[in-house]
N, C-alpha and C positions, 0 to 999 in steps of 0.2 A: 425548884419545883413548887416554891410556894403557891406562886402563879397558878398550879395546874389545879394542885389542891384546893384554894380559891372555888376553882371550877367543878370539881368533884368530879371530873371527865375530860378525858383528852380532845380537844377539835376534830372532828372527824375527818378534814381536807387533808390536816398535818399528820394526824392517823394514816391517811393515805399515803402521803408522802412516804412515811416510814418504811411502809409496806414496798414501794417503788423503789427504794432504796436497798434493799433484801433482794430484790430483781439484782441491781447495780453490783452487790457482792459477789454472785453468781458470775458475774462477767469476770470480777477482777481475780475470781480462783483460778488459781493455777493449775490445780487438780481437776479443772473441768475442761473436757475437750476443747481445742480450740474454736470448732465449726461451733460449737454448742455456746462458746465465750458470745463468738459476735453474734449469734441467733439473740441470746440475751438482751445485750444492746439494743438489740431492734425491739425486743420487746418491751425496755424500759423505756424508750423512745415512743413505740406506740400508744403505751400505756398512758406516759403523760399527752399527750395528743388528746386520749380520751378526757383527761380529768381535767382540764382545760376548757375543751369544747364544752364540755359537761357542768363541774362542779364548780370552773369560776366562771361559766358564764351566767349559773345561778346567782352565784356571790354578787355578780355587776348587779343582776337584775333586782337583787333585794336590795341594793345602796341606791339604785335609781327608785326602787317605791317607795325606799324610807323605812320612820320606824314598826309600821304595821309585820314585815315582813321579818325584821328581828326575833319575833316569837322564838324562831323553828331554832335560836343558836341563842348560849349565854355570851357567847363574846361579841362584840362590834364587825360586822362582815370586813367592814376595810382593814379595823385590826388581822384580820385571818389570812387578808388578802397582802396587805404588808408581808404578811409570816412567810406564808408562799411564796411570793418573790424573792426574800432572803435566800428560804430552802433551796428555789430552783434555782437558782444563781450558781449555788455551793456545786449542788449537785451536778451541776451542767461542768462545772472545773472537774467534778471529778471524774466525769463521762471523757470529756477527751483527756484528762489523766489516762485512765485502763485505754481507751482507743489507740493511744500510744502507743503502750507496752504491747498492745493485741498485735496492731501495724509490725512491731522487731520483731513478734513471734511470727506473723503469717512471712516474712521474710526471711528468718530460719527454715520456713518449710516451703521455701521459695516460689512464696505467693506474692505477687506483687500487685500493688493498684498503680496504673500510672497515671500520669495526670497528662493532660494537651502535649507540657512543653518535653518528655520523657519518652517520647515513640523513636522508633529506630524509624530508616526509610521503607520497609514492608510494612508495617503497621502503620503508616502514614497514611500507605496507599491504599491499607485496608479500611483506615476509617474515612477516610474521602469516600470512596465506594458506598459503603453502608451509609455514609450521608449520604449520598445522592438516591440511595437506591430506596431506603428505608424512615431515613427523620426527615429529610426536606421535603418530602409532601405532607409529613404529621405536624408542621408549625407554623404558625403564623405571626411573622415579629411583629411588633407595633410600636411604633415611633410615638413615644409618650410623652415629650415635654411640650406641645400646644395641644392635646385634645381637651375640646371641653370637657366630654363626658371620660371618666375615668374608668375602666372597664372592671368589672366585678371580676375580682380573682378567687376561685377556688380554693376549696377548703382540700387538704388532702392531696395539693398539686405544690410542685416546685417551681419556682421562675429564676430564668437568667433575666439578672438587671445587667444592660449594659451602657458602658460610655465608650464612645467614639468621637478622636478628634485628628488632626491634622500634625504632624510634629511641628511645622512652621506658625502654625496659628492655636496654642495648646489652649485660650479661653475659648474658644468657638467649640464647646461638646454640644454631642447629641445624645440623648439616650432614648435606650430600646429596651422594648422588655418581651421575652418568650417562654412560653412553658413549655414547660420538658414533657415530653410526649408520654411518662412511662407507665400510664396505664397500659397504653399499646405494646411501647416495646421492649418495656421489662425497661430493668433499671440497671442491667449487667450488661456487657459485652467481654465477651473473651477475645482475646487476639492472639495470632501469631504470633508462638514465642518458641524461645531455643529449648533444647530435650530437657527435659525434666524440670522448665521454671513454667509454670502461669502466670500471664501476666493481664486483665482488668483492667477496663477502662469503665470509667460511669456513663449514663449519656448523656449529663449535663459538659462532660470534655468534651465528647463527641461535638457537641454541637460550636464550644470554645474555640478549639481545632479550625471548626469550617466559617466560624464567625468573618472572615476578610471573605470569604464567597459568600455568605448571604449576605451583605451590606456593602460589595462591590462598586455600584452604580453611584455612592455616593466620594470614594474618593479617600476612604482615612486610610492611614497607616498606623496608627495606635488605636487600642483597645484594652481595655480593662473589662471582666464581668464578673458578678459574684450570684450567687446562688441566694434567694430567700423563702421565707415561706409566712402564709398566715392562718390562722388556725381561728375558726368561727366557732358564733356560739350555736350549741345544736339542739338545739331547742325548737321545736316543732309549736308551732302560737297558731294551734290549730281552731278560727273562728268557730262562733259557736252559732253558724248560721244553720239554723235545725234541718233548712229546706235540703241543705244538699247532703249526701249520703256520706256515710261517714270515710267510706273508703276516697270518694271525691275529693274529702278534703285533704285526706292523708297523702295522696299521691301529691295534690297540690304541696303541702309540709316539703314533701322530699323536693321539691323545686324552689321552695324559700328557702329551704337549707343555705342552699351556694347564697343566698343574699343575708344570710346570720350576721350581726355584727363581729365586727374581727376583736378578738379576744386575747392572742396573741401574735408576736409579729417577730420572726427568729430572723437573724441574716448573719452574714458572712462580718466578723467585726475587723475584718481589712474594705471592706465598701467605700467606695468613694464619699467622702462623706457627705458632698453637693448631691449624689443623686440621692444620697438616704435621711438626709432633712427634706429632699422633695418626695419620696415616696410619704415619708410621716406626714408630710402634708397634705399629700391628694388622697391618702387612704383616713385622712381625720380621725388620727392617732395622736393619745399624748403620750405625756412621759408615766402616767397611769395603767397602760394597759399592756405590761407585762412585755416590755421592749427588750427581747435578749440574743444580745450577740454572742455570735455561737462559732464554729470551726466553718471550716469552707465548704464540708456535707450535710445536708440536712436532708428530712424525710429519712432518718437512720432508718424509721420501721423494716422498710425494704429490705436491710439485711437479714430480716428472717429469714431470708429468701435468697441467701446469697447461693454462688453455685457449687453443687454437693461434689461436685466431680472433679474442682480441684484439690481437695483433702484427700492425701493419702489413709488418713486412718478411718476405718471403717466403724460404722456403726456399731455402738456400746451398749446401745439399748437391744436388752431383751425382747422375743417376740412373745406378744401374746400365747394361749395356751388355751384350749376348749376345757371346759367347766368338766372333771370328769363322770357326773351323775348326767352330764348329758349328753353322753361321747355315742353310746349307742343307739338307743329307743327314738323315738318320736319325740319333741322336748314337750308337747300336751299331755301326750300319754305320761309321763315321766311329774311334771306340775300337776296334774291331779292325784299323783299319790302323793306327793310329799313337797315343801316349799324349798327352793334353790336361792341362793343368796352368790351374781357375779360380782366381781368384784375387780372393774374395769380401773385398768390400762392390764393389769394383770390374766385377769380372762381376758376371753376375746369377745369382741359385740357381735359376732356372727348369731349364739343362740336368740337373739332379740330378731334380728332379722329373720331367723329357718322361725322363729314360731309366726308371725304376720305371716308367710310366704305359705305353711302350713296349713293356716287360717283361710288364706286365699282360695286354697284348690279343695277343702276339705269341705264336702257336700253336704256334712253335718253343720257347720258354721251358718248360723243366723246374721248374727251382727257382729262389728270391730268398731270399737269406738275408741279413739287416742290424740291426746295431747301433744300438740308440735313447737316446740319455743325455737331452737335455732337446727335448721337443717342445714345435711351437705350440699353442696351444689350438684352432684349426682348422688340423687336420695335412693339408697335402696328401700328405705323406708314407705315414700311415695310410692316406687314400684310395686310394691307387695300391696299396697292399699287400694293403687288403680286397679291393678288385676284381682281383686277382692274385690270391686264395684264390677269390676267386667263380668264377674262369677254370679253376681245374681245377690250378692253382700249387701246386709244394709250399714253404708259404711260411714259414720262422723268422725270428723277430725276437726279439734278446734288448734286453729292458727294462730298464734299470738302474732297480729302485723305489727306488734309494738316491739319486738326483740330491739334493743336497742343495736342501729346500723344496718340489720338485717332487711331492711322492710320492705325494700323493693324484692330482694328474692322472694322472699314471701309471698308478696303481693303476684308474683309470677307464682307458685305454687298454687295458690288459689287458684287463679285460672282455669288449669292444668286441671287439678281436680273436679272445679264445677264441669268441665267438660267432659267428665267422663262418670258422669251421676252420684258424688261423692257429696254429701252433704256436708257442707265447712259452716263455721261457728266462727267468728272475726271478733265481733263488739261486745264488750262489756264497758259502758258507761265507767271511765274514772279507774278501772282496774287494770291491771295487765294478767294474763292466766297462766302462774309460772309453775303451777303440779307437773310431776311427769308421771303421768298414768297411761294404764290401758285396761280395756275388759274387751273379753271373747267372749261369745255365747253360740252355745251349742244344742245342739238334739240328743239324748241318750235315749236308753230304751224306757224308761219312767220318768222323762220329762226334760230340765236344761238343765246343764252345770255352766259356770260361768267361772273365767279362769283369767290372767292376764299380769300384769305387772304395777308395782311402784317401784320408780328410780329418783337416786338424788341427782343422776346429772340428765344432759339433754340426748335427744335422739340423733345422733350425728355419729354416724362413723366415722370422720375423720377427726372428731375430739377427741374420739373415745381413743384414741392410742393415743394421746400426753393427757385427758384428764383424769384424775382418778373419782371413781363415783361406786356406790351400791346401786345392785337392780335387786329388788326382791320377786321373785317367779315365785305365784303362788295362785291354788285356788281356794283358799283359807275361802268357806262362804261367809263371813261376819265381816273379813277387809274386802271383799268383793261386793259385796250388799253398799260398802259406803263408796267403794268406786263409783259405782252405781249410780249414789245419790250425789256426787259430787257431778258425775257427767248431767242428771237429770236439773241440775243448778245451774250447768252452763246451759244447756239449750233453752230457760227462760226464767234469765240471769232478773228480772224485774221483779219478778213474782215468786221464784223460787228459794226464798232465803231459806225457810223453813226446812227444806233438804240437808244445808249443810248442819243446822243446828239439829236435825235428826241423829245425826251420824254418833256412831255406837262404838268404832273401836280406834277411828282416825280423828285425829284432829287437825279440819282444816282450819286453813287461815281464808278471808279476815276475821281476826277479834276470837274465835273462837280459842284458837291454841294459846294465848296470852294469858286467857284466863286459865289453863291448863297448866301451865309453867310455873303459875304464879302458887298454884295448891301442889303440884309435885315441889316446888323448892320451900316451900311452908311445911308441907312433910318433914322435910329433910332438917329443915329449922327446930320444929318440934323434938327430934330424935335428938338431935345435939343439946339441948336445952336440958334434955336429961340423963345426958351424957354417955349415950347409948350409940352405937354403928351409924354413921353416916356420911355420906357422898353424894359430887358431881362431877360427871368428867363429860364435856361438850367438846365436841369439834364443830367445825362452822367453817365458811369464809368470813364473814363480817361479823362483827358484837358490838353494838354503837348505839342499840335502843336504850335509851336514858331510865325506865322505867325499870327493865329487865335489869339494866345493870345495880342502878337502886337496890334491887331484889339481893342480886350477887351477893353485894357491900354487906346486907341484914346477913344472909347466911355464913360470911364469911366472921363475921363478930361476933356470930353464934358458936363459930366455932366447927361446921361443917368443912370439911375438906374439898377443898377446890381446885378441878386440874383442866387447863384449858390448853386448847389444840386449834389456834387462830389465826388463818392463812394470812390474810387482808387486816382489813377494817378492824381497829380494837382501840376502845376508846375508853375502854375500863382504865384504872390505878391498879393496876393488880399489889402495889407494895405501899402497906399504910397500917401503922401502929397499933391501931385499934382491931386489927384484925387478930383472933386468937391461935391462927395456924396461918405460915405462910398461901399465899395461892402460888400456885405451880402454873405460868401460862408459857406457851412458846410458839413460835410458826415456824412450820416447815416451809423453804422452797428450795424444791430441789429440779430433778430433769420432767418430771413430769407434776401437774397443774394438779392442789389438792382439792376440789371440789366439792367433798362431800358434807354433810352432816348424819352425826349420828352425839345420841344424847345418850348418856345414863347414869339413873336415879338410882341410890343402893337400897332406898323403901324395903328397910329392914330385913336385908338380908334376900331379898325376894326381888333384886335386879330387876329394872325396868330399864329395858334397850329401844330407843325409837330410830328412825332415818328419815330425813327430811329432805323437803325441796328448798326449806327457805333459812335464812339466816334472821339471826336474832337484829333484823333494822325494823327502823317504824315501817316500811313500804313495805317489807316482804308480811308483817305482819296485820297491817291495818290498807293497804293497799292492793293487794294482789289477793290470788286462791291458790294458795300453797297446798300441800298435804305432808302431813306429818302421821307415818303409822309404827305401830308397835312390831317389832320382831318377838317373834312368841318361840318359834324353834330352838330347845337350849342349845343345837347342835352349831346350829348360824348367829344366837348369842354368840356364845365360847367365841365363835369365829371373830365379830366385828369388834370382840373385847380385846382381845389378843392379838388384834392388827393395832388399835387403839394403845396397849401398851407399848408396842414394838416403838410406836412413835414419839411415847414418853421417854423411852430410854434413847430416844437419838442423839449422840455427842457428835456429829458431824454435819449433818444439815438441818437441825436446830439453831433458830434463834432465841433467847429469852424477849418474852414481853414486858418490859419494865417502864418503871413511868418518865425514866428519862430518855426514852423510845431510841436508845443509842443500838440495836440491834449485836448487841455480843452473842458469838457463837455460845452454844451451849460443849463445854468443855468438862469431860469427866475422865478420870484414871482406868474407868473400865473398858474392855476391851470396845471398839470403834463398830459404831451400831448408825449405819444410814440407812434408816427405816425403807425405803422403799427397795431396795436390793434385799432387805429381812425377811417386808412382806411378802416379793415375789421368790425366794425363797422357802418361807416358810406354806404359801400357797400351793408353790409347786409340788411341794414332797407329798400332799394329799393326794394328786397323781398317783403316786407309786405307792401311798398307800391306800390303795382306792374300797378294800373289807371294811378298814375301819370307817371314810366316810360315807359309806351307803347304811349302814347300820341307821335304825331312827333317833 
C-alpha cells in the first residue's frame, strides 16, 4: 500500500474497477436469483464497455498530447493504463469463472443455450426458417482479405469473423466477416424444446448454423467463425467552428462516433490465429491497445435482457407503494401545506408524474419549468408537459443533449417539444445541466404561490424502479425563490452568473457548493479541536475530488467522526494512522441502483441534512449546475437519517471501503440487516401507520 500512500489517493480508473468488481460479486452470490445472476453480468460487461469507450480512451488521448495533459492525475496515464490491463485481464477469468457455474445452474433449471452443432432435427428446421425468413435480409457478409478500403466497424455491434477453405486444398482460406443484426433481432431466440426444458440459441449460431448457405456459390466444406468485438473511443471532438449551431455539430459528433478510434479489441481466444494477426492488422492495432481474448460470447450486456419467461421463479422484487400523505387529495393541494419527501424505488414515481399532469389541466397554472437529463423512451413526463403547452402553459424545459449515450433521443425530444410550443434550453457553453428541478406557478386569490420539486435522481420512470433516489415535494417559498433563480441562470447562462450566487438557501454548483463544504467540514473541524460533538455521514455515488478529499484527511485527524456511504468512485484512503478515530466507509450494491446523495453535518447538535444531484467529483462540482438543498422538516430529517443508518448497519450487502480496495463483505454477529428490504420495510409500516405521519 506504500505506493498508494505515496499518492495520498487511490487512481480513480482502478477506483473504478473496484466498483465493477462489487457488480462481478453480485453475479457469483448464490443467494441472488439466478435471472438477476446473469442480469449482473450483463451489467458488469456493460459497464466496462462504458469505462473503456470513456475513461481509457481519455487515458490514450493524454499519452498522445503528452506531458501538458498529466496535470488532471499524479501517476503516469500509461502507468494506470498498464494497471488496467492487468485488472481487466483478472477480471475477465473471473467473469467466465461465475459464467460457468451460472451455465450448471441455468441447466439445473433446465435452461439450456445451445450452440450451431447441439440442435435436434426440429430445431434445425426451425432455425433455417428464421434464417431465411428473418437474419438473411439483416446482413451483409463481406469478403475481406483483398479490400483496399477496410470497412469501419461499429462500436456496440458483434461480428462473425469467418474462414472458409476446401478440405483438399486446407492453405487456400478465405475470409468473411458479418455482423450480427441484433439491434433488430434481439440477441435471444428461443426454440422448440421438450416439456418443461428451454432451450436458446444466440443469433450469432443462427447465423453459424446457415454459414454453408450463405457462402454456397463458393464451394467450401469447412468453416470455422468466432465472434469479436471493438469498443471505440467516445468522445465527441466536437469543432469549434462557431458558424454552425451547436446542435449541427452534435448530431454530426453522434456520426464520428462510429469512426472513434478503437480502444478495445475483445475476441474469441480459439480464433484462427491467421485471420486475427490480419484483423490486428487492417484495424491498426497493437499489442497496446487492450487486446483481450475472451470466451466465445461477447456483447454479454445483452444478457440484461435475457428472456424472463424462461425462469420458473418469479419476481422477488417488491412493488412500489404510493407515498401515504398523498394517497388521497390532489398532490399540490397536499405540497402547499406541508413538504413530502419519496423515496424511490420504494415509493412509486407516479406522484411526480399526477402533479405535471395536474399542472397541465389546472386553469390556475401559469408556468412549468423542469429539468430533463435522461428520459424514458415513452416519456410520461414529456406528455404532461406537451399537454401543458397545448393548455395555454408557459412551458420550459432545459434538455441536457449531453446525457452521456442518450443524445440522440434527446435530440428527438427536442423536436417533439419545439413542435408543440414548448420552450427547450440545449446550450450551456462547456457545462453539462445535471439539477433535477421543477417549479409551478400558479394564480391564488392574493397573487401566486410557486410550488414543485428537487430530486437526486433523474426523471425516468423506468429507472425509478431499480434506482434509488430522494424527491423533495415542496412549496417551501425561500427553496422555490432559488429554483427560481437557478432556472433564471439557465435561460441566460452568459450573463446570469449572478442568479446562482444570489441563492439564499441551495447551493448550487459550479464552485458555489465547494465553497460551502469546505466551511460546513471546518465547522465540524473546529468542534472536534475542542473536543466537543461532532460529525459527517455522506452518501454519494462518486468521492474522488482530490480537494474535498484533502478536506476529509484534516477532519479526520482532527478527530471528527467519519462514516461514508459510497456506491462507485472512492478514491479516498479511508485507513491511515494519523487518523484519531477510524473512518467507517462501505458500498452498497445490491438489487437495486443506490443513486442518491444525502449529506449530514452534526453542527452542534443542530443537524444539517442536504440532498443533492451531484457527487463529490471535480466535474459535478466545477463543471456542471447541480443543486444541493437543505431538508428543514425534522419529520423527513428523522426520515433520510434512519434510511442512512439502516444502511450503516448492513452485514449482507455491504462492502468495506479499504485501501487495499479488496472489497470484503461487511460481516457482523448481529442479526442480518440488507438495508434495502429494511428500508422498504421500514417505509412501509408508515403506511399503516399513517396518524402518526400526517402529524407536522
Amino acid at each position: 500500500m506504500s505506493e498508494h500512500h505515496k499518492r495520498r489517493t487511490i487512481a480513480r480508473d482502478v477506483s473504478w474497477l473496484s466498483f465493477n468488481a462489487r457488480v462481478l460479486q453480485e453475479a457469483a452470490d448464490p443467494n441472488v436469483p439466478l435471472k438477476e445472476r446473469i442480469r449482473f453480468l450483463g451489467i458488469f460487461s456493460n459497464n466496462l464497455d462504458e469505462f473503456f469507450r470513456v475513461r481509457v480512451a481519455t487515458l490514450k488521448r493524454m499519452i498522445q498530447l503528452g506531458t501538458k495533459a498529466n496535470m488532471h492525475l499524479e501517476t503516469d496515464p500509461q502507468q494506470i493504463l498498464d494497471e488496467i490491463q492487468m485488472i481487466v485481464l483478472n477480471q475477465q477469468s473471473e467473469f467466465n469463472r461465475i459464467w460457468e457455474v451460472v451455465q450448471n445452474e441455468m441447466k439445473e433449471h433446465k435452461i439450456f443455450l445451445r450452440t450451431e452443432k447441439e440442435l435436434n432435427a426440429s430445431q434445425q428446421e426451425f432455425v433455417r426458417n428464421y434464417f431465411d425468413e428473418e437474419v438473411s435480409p439483416n446482413i451483409i457478409p463481406l469478403m475481406i482479405e483483398n479490400i483496399p478500403e477496410f470497412p469501419t466497424l461499429r462500436d456496440k455491434s458483434i461480428y462473425l469473423a469467418v474462414v472458409m477453405w476446401k478440405k483438399e486444398s486446407a492453405l487456400n482460406k478465405k475470409y468473411a466477416l458479418i455482423e450480427v443484426p441484433s439491434r433488430l433481432l434481439g440477441r435471444f431466440l428461443l426454440l422448440p424444446a421438450s416439456d418443461g426444458e428451454h432451450d436458446i440459441i444466440l443469433l450469432e449460431d443462427v447465423i453459424r448454423f446457415n454459414l454453408p448457405e450463405i457462402f454456397f456459390f463458393f464451394g467450401y466444406d469447412q468453416y470455422k467463425s468466432h465472434v469479436f468485438k471493438v469498443t471505440r473511443d467516445a468522445e465527441i471532438d466536437i469543432d469549434s467552428d462557431v458558424s454552425t449551431s451547436f446542435i449541427q455539430r452534435f448530431t454530426k459528433g453522434l456520426r464520428n462516433r462510429r469512426k472513434g478510434k478503437p480502444v478495445r479489441f475483445v475476441y474469441d481466444h480459439e480464433m484462427d490465429p491467421g485471420l486475427l494477426e490480419y484483423l490486428i492488422r487492417r484495424l491498426h492495432l497493437t499489442k497496446r491497445d487492450n487486446l483481450i481474448p475472451g470466451g466465445r460470447i461477447h456483447n454479454f450486456r445483452h444478457f440484461m435482457d435475457f428472456p424472463e419467461q424462461v425462469f420458473k421463479e418469479k419476481r422477488t422484487r417488491k412493488k412500489p407503494f404510493y407515498h401515504p400523505l398523498l394517497a388521497e387529495d390532489r398532490i399540490s393541494d397536499v405540497i402547499m401545506k406541508r413538504d413530502v419527501m419519496l423515496h424511490l424505488p420504494y415509493h412509486s414515481f407516479r406522484p411526480i408524474i399526477d402533479l405535471l399532469r395536474e399542472a397541465a389541466f389546472d386553469p390556475d397554472v401559469t408556468t412549468i419549468k423542469i429539468t430533463c437529463y435522461r428520459l424514458a423512451q415513452q416519456s410520461r413526463v414529456i406528455n404532461s408537459l406537451i399537454n401543458a403547452a397545448r393548455n395555454g402553459k408557459q412551458v420550459t424545459v432545459m434538455l441536457e443533449l449531453r446525457a452521456r449515450f442518450e443524445e440522440e433521443a434527446n435530440l428527438e425530444w427536442q423536436a417533439r417539444l419545439e413542435e408543440e410550443g414548448v420552450k427547450v434550453l440545449v446550450e450551456i457553453p462547456n457545462m453539462k445541466v445535471h439539477a433535477k428541478i421543477c417549479m409551478i406557478r400558479k394564480k391564488v386569490k392574493d397573487g401566486q404561490v410557486v410550488f414543485g420539486f428537487v430530486s437526486t435522481g433523474n426523471l425516468n420512470e423506468r429507472t425509478a424502479r431499480v434506482y434509488a433516489d430522494h424527491c423533495l415535494l415542496t412549496s417551501n417559498s425561500r427553496i422555490m425563490a432559488d429554483v427560481n433563480r437557478v432556472f433564471n441562470f439557465l435561460e441566460q447562462p452568459k450573463t446570469g452568473g449572478h442568479f446562482l450566487k444570489n441563492c439564499d438557501t441551495i447551493f448550487p454548483s459550479p464552485h458555489i457548493v465547494r465553497k460551502k463544504l469546505h466551511d460546513l467540514i471546518d465547522s465540524e473541524i473546529k468542534q472536534a479541536q475542542k473536543n466537543k460533538p461532532s460529525g459527517i455521514l455522506l452518501k454519494m455515488n462518486s468521492l474522488s475530488d482530490e480537494d474535498l478529499i484533502q478536506k476529509l484527511y484534516e477532519a479526520a485527524r482532527a478527530g471528527v467522526p467519519i462514516k461514508l456511504i459510497v456506491r462507485g468512485i472512492f478514491c479516498m484512503l479511508s485507513e491511515y494512522k494519523k487518523f484519531k478515530k477510524p473512518v467507517k466507509a462501505i458500498s452498497i450494491v445490491d438489487e437495486y441502483l443506490e443513486h442518491a446523495r444525502v449529506w449530514v453535518f452534526h453542527n452542534k447538535g443542530k443537524e444539517k441534512v442536504y440532498i443533492s444531484s451531484a457527487d463529490w467529483m471535480l466535474r459535478n462540482l466545477e463543471h456542471r449546475v447541480e443543486v444541493t438543498c437543505p431538508v428543514w422538516n425534522p419529520e423527513i430529517k428523522k426520515e433520510l437519517k434512519d434510511i442512512l443508518n439502516i444502511q450503516l448497519q448492513d452485514n449482507v450487502k455491504a462492502r468495506k471501503l479499504n485501501n487495499g480496495l479488496s472489497n470484503e463483505y461487511v460481516r457482523t454477529k448481529n442479526k442480518k440487516v440488507r438495508s434495502q428490504l429494511e428500508t422498504y420495510n421500514y417505509l412501509y409500516k408508515k403506511i399503516l401507520n399513517p396518524i402518526e405521519t400526517r402529524s407536522n
